[in-house]
N, C-alpha and C positions, 0 to 999 in steps of 0.2 A: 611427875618426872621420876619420883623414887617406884613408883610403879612399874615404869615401864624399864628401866635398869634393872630390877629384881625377875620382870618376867623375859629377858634377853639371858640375863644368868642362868634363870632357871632352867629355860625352852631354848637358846640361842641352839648349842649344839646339834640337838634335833632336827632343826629348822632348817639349820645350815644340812643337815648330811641328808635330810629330804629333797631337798632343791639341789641339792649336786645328784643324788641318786635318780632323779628325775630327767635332768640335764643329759648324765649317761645315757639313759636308757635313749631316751630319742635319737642321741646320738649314735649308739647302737642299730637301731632302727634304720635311719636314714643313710649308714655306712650299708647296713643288711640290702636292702633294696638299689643301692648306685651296685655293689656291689653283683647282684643276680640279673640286673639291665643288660652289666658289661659280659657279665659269662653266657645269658641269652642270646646275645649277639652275637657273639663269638660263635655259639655253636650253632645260632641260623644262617652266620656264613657256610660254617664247616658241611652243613646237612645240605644246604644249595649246590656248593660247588660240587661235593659227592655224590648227588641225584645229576647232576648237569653230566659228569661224567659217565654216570651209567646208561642215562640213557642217551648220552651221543654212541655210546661201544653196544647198549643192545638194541635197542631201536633203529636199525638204520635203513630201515625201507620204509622209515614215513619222513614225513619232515613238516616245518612251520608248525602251524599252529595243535595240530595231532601230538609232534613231539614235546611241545610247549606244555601243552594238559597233564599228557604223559608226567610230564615232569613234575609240574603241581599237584598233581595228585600226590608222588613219591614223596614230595616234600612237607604236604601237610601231616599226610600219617606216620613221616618218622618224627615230625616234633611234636604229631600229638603223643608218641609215643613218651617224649620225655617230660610230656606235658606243659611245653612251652605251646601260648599262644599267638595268633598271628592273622594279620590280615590278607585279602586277597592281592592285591596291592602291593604290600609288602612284597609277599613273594616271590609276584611277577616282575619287581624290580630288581631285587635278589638276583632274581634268575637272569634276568636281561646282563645286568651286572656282573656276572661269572662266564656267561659267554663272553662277554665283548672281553674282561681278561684273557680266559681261554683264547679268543682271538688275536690277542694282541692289537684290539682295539684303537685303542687311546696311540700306544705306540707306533703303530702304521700312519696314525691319521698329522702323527707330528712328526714322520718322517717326510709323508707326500708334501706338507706346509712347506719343509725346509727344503727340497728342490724345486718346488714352483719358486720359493723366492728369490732363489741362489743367483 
């Protein structure tokens, strides 16, 4: 027992400021990565919505699925540019996603609900 008091004495300090400096660091870590999730995301809406716009203003003698590629293309090469990664999948929901806004989507379709019921 007197041993292991003498080695708390001696080592406690250390112990303790390595297992808090341990404790930080992870949590550093895991702030670092929620953190670049959220600004990723952010800026794969921001690069969809502003590929969606462009090519609805330049492209406009094609349509569906020509303008759609169009579009995926413009959207992978600007985020590989920032070197954000991303799925096919993604994207194309992304994308579906900013039209149906740009459409005012959602909003038309719970306008039509509330006079069919009136």
């Amino acid at each position: 027992m007197e041993f292991f008091k003498e080695f708390i004495n001696t080592y406690g300090a250390a112990i303790l400021k390595a297992i808090i400096t341990a404790i930080a660091g992870y949590l550093g870590i895991v702030i670092k990565n929620l953190y670049t999730k959220i600004v990723n995301d952010k800026t794969k809406k921001d690069v969809v919505k502003t590929c969606v716009k462009a090519v609805e203003q330049i492209y406009t003698d094609i349509h569906g699925e020509e303008k759609l590629n169009k579009c995926i293309d413009s959207v992978v090469a600007m985020l590989g540019e920032k070197g954000i990664s991303t799925t096919d999948t993604e994207v194309r929901m992304l994308i579906e996603s900013a039209v149906n806004e740009f459409n005012g989507g959602f909003n038309n379709a719970s306008k039509t609900e509330k006079k069919a019921g009136e």
